[in-house]
Structure formats: C-alpha cells, structure tokens
C-alpha positions in Angstrom: -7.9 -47.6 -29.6 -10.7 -46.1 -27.4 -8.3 -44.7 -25.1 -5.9 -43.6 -27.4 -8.9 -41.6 -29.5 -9.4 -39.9 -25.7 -6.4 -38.7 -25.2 -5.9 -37.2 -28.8 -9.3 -35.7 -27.9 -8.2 -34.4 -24.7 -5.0 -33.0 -26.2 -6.5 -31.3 -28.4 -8.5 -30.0 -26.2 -6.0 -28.6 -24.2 -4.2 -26.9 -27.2 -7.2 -25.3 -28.1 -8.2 -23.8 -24.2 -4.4 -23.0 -24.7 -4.7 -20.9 -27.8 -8.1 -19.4 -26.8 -6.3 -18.4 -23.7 -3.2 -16.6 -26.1 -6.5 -15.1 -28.2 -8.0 -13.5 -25.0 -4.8 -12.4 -23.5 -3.7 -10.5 -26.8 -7.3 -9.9 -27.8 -6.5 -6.1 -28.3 -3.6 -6.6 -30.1 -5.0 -9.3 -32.7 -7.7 -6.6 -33.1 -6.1 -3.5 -34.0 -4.0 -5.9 -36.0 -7.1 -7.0 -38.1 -8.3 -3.6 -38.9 -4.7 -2.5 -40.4 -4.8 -5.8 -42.3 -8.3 -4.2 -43.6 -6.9 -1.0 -44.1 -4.1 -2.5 -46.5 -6.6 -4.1 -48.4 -8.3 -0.8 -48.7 -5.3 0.5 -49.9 -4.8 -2.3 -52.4 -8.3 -2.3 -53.3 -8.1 1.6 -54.0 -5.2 0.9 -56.1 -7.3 -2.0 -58.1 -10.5 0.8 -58.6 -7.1 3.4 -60.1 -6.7 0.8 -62.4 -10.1 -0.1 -63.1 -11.0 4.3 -63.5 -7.5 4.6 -66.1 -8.7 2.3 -68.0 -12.5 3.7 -67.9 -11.1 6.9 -69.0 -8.4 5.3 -72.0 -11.1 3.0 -73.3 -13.7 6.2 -73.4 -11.1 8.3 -75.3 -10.4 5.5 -77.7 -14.3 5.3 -78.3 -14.7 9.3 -78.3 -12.2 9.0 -81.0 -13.5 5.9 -83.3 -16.9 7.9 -83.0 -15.3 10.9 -84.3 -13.8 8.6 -87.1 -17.0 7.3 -87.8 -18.9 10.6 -88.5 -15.8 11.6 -90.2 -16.0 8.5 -92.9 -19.8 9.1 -93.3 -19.0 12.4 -94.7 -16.7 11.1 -97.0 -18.7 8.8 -98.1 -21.7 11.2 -98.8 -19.4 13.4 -100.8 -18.4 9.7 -103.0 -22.5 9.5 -103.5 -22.7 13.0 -104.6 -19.6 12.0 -107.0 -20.8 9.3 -108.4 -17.5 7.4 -107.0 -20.0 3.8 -105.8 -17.2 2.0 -105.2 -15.4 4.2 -102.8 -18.5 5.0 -101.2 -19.2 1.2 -100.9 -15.1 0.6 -99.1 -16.3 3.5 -96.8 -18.9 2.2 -96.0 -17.8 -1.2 -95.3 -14.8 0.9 -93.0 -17.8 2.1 -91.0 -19.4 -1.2 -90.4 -16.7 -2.6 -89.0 -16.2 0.8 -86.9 -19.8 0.7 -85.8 -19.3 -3.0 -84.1 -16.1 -2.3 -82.6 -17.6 0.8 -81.3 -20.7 -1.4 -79.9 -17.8 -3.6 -78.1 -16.4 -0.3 -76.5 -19.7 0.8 -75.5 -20.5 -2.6 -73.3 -16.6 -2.7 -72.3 -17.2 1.2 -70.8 -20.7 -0.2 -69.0 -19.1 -2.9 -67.8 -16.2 -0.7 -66.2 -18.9 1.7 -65.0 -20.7 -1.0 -63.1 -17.4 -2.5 -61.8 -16.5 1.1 -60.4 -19.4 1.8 -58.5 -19.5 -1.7 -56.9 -15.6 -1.1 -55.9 -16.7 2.7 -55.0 -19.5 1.1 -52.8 -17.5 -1.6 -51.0 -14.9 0.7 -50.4 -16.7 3.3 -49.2 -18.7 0.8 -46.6 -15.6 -0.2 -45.6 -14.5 3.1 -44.6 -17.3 3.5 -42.3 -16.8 0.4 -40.9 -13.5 0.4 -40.7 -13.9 4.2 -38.7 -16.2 2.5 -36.8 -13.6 -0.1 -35.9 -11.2 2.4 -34.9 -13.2 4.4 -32.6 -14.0 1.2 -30.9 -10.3 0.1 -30.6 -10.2 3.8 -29.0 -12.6 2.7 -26.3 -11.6 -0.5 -25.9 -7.9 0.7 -25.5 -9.1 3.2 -22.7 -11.5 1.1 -21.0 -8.3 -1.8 -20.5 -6.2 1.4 -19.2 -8.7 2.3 -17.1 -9.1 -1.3 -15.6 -5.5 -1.5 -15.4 -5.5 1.9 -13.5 -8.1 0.7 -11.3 -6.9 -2.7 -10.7 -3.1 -1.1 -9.4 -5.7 1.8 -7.1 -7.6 -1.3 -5.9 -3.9 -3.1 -4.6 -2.6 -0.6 -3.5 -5.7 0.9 -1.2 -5.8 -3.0 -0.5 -2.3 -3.1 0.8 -2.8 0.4 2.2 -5.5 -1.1 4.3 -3.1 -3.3 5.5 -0.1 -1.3 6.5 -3.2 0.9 8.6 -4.7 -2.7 9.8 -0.8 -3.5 11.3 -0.1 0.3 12.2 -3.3 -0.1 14.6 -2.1 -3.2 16.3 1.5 -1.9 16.9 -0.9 0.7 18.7 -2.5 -1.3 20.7 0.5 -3.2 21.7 2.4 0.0 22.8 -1.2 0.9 25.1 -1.1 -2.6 26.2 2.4 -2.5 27.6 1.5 1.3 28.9 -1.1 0.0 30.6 0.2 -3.1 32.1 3.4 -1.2 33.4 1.0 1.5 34.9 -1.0 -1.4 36.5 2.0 -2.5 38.1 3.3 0.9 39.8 0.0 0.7 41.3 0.6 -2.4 43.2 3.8 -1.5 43.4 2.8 1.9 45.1 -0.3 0.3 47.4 2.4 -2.3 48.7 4.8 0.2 49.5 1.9 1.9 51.8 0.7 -1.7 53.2 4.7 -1.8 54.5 5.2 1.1 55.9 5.2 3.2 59.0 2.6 5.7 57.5 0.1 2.3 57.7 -1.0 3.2 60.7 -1.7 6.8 60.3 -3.2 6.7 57.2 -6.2 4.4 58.5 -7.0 7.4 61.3 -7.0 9.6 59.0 -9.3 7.3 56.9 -11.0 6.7 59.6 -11.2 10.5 60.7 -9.4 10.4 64.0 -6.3 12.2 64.0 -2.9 10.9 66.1 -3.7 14.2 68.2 -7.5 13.0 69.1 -6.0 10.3 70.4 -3.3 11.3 72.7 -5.7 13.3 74.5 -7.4 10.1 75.2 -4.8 9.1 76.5 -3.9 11.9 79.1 -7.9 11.7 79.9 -7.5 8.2 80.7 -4.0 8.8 82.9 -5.5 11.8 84.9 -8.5 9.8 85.7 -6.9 7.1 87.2 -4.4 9.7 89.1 -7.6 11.1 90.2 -8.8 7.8 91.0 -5.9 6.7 93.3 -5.4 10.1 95.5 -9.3 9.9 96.5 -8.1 6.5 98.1 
C-alpha cells in the first residue's frame, strides 16, 4: 500500500511538471487569452450596468409621474375642503396615502439602483485600466519573446558562422602545409641534383674562391719548374 501511495504520488507528480511544462511553453498564449476572457466579461458586464441604467431611468419616470399624481390629487382634494365635499376629500386622500408609500418604495428602489451603478461604473472602470495595463504588457512581452527569438537565430547562426571560418582556416592551413612540404622537397631535390653532378667540383672553388683558371696556372708553374729542373742537370 506504501508503494502503491508512491507511485500515485510520483505520477502525479509527473503530470503536473508535465502540465506546468505546457503552461510555460504557451505562457503567452494563455495570457492574451485571459485578458480577452476579461474583456468579454467587460463586455457582458457593460451590458448588465445597460440594464441596471434602463431601469434607473424607467423606475425614475414612473416616480416623476406618481409625484406629479400626487400633487395633482392634493389639489383636488383642497378644492373638496373648500366644497364642503368630506367624503371625497377623505377617498383622495386615502388615494394619496397609498401614493405616498409606493412613492417611498420608488425612492429606495432608485437609491438602491444608484448605488449599484456606481459600484458597476467603478469595477468597470478599474478594470479598464487594468485591463490597458494588461495589454501594453502583452505588447512587451510579445516583443521581448521576438526579440529573443531574433537573437537566439543571430546567436546560431554567428555560432555556425564561426564554424564554417574555424574549418575555412584549417583547409588553409592544409593547402600551406602541402605548399610547403612540396617546396621543401624541390629543395632536396635541387641540393641532390648539385651533390651529383659534374658542376660539384667547380662549385666548391668557387666557394672556396679559387677559380679552375687559378689553378691551371699552378699547374704550368709546377711543369716549367721541373723542365727547368731537369735541363740544369
């Protein structure tokens, strides 16, 4: 039972990382959503105060006219005094009683509506501003994901920019490498060419700085001493 209460528990965990994973990923989208689920309330609310403010303005014509009535009756029922007529006077005034409370009744029922219109005025006017306030900050936070979007793609692409440059530069090098490897070998090439030639020879005198000439008239020196040498005998 233990184990079977940790699983449920680590299921459910999982749903919920799950679903708050959902919430973050369409966190922008659930917002917005909320504020034009507030706005149709506003609407519906504005719709409710309409009905609320008709029947403000009904109920005050209704009492506009009873008052009217009243003052109306109280005449009459002066002129019955004057008259004499008691009786007619008394019904009148009776009819004006009656008037009078019912009036009373229209006068809280108009309060009442009053009060109820300025509370629905208030809320709705509070949630105006907040819902403006709501809407400029879906503005920002609509332009701030662009933005990191924009900066994200700049970011992968300088990134795999950087890359392309990082494998343009060792092609480079590769192509100097070779360059340089194949003018390394011409070299040897060249320097064993002159080791196995005829030119050896006279390249060292020159090197050396005796010239082939220089020494050929060694030689002859050499042969006419030892001519000279051999007739004085």
């Amino acid at each position: 039972m233990y184990v079977m209460q940790k699983i449920t528990t680590a299921f459910r965990g999982a749903a919920r990382e799950g679903a708050e994973k959902v919430v973050d990923a369409n966190a922008i989208r659930i917002f917005e959503q909320e504020i034009y689920d507030c706005e149709n309330a506003m609407t519906l609310a504005k719709h409710d105060l309409a009905k609320v403010m008709a029947e403000k303005i009904r109920l005050q014509r209704l009492h506009e006219q009873r008052i009217s009535s009243i003052r109306e009756r109280e005449e009459q029922a002066g002129v019955a005094l004057d008259k004499g007529l008691e009786s007619l006077a008394r019904e009148l005034a009776e009819w004006i009683s009656e008037q009078e409370k019912t009036s009373e009744r229209e006068q809280k029922a108009l309060q009442q509506l009053e009060d109820h219109e300025k509370k629905l005025r208030k809320s709705l006017n509070a949630a105006g501003n907040h819902i403006q306030h709501y809407r400029r900050e879906l503005r920002l936070v609509q332009a701030t994901q662009s933005s990191q979007k924009a900066t994200s793609a700049l970011s992968s692409k300088a990134n795999s920019l950087g890359a392309r440059i990082m494998d343009m530069q060792d092609s480079l090098d590769r192509i100097r490498s070779r360059q340089s490897e194949f003018e390394d070998y011409q070299e040897a090439m060249q320097i064993l060419g002159d080791e196995f030639s005829d030119n050896t020879l006279d390249s060292k005198l020159q090197q050396a700085g005796i010239s082939s000439e220089k020494a050929a008239d060694s030689v002859l020196a050499r042969i006419r001493q030892k001519r000279e040498g051999s007739e004085k005998k």
